[in-house]
N, C-alpha and C positions, 0 to 999 in steps of 0.2 A: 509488360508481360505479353500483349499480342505481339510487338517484335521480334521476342525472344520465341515465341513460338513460330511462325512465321519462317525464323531462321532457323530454328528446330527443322520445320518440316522442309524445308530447302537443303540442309544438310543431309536429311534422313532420305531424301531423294534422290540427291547425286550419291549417296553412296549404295543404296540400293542397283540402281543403275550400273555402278560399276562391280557390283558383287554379280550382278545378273551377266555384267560383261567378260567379268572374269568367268564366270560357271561358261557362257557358253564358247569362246576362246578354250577353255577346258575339253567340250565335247568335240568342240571340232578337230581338236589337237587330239583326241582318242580316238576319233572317225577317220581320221587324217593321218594316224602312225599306222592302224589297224589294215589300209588301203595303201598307203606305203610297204609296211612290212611285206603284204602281198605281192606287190609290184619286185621288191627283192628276192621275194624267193622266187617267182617264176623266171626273174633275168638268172639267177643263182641255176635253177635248175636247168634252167637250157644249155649250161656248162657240161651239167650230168647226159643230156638228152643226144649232145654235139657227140661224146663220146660215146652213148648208146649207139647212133647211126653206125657210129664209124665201125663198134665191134659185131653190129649187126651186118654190115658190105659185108665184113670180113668170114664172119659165120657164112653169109650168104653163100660166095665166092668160092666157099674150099667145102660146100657140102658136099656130102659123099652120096645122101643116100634122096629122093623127093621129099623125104619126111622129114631131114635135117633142114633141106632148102626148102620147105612150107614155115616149117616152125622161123625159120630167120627172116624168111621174109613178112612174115605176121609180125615178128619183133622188127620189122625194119618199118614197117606199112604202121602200126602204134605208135614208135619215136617219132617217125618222120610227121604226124598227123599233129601230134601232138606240140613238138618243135617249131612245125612251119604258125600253125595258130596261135603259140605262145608269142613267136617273133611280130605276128601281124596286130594283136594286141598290147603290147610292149612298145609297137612304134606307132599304132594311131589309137588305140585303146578299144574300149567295146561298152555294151552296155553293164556288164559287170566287174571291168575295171577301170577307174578314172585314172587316165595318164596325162591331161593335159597343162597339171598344174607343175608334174615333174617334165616332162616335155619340152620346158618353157628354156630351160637350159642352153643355153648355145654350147657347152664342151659335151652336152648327152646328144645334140643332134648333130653333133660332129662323129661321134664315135657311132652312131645309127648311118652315116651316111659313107664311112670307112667300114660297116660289117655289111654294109649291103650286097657289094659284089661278092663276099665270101658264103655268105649263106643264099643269094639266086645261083652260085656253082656249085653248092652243096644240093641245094633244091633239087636242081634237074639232075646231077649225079642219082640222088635217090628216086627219083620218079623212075627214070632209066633203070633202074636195078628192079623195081619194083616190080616194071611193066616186064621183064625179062622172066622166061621158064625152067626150069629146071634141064630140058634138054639144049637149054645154048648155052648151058658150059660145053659140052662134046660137040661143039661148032665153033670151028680157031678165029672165024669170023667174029660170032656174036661173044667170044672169050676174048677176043682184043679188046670189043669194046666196053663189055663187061668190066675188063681192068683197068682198064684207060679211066671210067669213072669212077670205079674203087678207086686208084690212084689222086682224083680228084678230092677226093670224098678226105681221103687220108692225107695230103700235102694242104688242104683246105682247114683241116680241124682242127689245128695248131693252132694256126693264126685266128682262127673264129673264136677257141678259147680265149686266146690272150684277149680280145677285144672286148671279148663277152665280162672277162671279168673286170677291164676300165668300167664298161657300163652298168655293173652290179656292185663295183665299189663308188661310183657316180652315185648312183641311188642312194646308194650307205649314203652321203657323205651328202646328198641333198635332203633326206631324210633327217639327218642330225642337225645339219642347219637350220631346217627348218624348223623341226622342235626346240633347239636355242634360242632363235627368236620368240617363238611362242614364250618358251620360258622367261626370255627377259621381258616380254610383252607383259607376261603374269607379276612377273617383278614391282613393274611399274604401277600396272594396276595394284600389287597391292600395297607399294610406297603411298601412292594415292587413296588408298582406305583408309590407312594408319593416320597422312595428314589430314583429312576427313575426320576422321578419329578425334585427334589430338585436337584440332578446330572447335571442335564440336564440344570439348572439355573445358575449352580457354573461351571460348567465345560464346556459350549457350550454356552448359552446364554448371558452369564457376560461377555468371551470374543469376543462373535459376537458385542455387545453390545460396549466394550472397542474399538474394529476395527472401530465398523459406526462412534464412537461420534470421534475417531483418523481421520477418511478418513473426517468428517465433518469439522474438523479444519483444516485439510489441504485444502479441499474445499474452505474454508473462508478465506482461507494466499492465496491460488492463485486466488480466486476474487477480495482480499484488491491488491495482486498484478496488478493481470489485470486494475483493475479500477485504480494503482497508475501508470501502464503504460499509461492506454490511457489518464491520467488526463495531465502527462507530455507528450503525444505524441498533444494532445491536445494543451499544453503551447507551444508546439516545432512548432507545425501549425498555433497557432495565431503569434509567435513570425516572422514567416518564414511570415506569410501573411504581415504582419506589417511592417516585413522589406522587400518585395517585394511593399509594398505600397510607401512604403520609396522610395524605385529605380524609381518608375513609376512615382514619385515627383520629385525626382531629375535629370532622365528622360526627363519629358518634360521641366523642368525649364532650364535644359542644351541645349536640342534643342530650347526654345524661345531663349538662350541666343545664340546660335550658328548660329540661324535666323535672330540676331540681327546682329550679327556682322557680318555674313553673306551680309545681307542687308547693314550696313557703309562699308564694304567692296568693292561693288558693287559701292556704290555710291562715297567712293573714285576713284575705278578703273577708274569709268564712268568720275570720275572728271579730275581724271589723263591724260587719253586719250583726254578728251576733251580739256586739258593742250595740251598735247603731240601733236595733231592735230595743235592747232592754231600756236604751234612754228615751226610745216611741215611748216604748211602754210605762214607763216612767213618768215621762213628758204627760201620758193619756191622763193617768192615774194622776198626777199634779192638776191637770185642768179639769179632773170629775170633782176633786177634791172643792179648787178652788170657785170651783160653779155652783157646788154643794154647800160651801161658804158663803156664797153670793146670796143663794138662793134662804140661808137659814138667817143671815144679815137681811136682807128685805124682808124674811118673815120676822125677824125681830124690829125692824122696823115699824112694821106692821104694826106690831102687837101695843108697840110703845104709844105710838097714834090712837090707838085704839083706847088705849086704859087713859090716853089725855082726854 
């Protein structure tokens, strides 16, 4: 019985452990798609952002009035801020997003080291626009240049997309591997419950199981016995009663009879004696008698002497 528990608790161990294994393989695969998913939408968005730029130059570029080319350039000074930090976070991470475990990728730091030159010529295109006034469009000077990196910005964008979305289907497609594995990870873990499980049924349970139903029939042979003791201890008590009932009949039937006899005894004795008495008295009365004889024979004797 201690080995079979022994093995109990041995089993109950390893699979505790791997329940806890799996739970946390679990979290981390929630913490880990939760901070993936992120990581996709912001390489997803910077698709949106690429295009934002571009329609922001372009708003810039053809404003008509300082209020059209304030407002564009606020929308252009937002994307661009917001873009360039997304990019700088997406390719070396930050404290609120972990990239270094998607990072790890050799075809995502290929596709990060082919968007590079597109998005530092997009970069300085928009700084350049940014830095630029509302009055150098009406200077052919500052409007060549003006266009030259509009033109940048817009011959740039195309290709930045297409890049942008290798490296947001990358993500996708690192992200689902990953949680595959996890998943088959979970898999195994929990084939190995099950034969844990199953172990745990054939090799501890079956024979805890064979012991209680054994200690049960043994139970049952010493109650059949107990109950076949006291059933004859029982027979041995009535028998014992019965034949003390016996004695305590035979008992007193002996003492009436000893009472009896007792009693003819008594009244013989009484008889006897009272026999025995009257022939004393008898016996007295014969020797008064005969002394009385004696006594009137020597007085006749007497007398005969005398009258000789």
């Amino acid at each position: 019985m201690k080995t079979l528990t022994s093995k109990y608790i041995l089993v109950l161990g390893i699979l505790t452990l791997v329940i806890l294994g799996s739970q946390i393989l679990m979290q981390q695969t929630i913490s880990g798609s939760e901070t993936d998913a992120r990581i996709i939408n912001i390489s997803g968005r910077q698709r949106m952002l690429s295009q934002k730029i571009t329609k922001a130059s372009l708003k810039l570029t053809n404003s008509k009035t300082e209020f059209e080319f304030t407002q564009a350039k606020d929308e252009l000074v937002a994307a661009r801020d917001l873009w360039s930090q997304s990019h700088i976070d997406l390719r070396y991470g930050s404290d609120e997003l972990n990239v270094e475990e998607m990072n790890q990728s050799s075809t995502l730091n290929q596709l990060f080291k082919d968007i590079e030159p597109l998005f530092k010529s997009m970069k300085v295109a928009c700084d350049y626009l940014v830095e630029s006034e509302f009055e150098d469009l009406r200077s052919e000077s500052e409007l060549s240049q003006i266009e030259f990196y509009l033109s940048e910005i817009t011959s740039q964008e195309a290709d930045f997309l297409k890049l942008m979305n290798k490296i947001t289907f990358q993500y996708d497609h690192l992200a689902s591997a990953k949680i595959d594995s996890l998943s088959n990870t979970e898999y195994y873990l929990m084939a190995i419950t099950f034969l844990l499980i199953i172990l745990e049924v054939f090799f501890i349970f079956r024979p805890m199981f064979k012991d209680s139903k054994n200690k049960d029939k043994a139970i049952e042979e010493l109650n059949e016995l107990v109950d076949s003791k006291k059933s004859f201890e029982s027979n041995q008590i009535a028998q014992a009663n019965k034949t003390i009932q016996d004695l305590r009949k035979y008992a007193r039937k002996l003492r009436t009879e000893m009472e009896t006899k007792q009693n003819e005894y008594a009244i013989k004795t009484t008889e006897q004696m009272t026999k025995y008495l009257k022939i004393s008295a008898d016996y007295k009365e014969v020797l008064n008698l005969n002394k009385l004889l004696k006594e009137e024979l020597e007085t006749f004797k007497a007398k005969s002497l005398v009258s000789k």
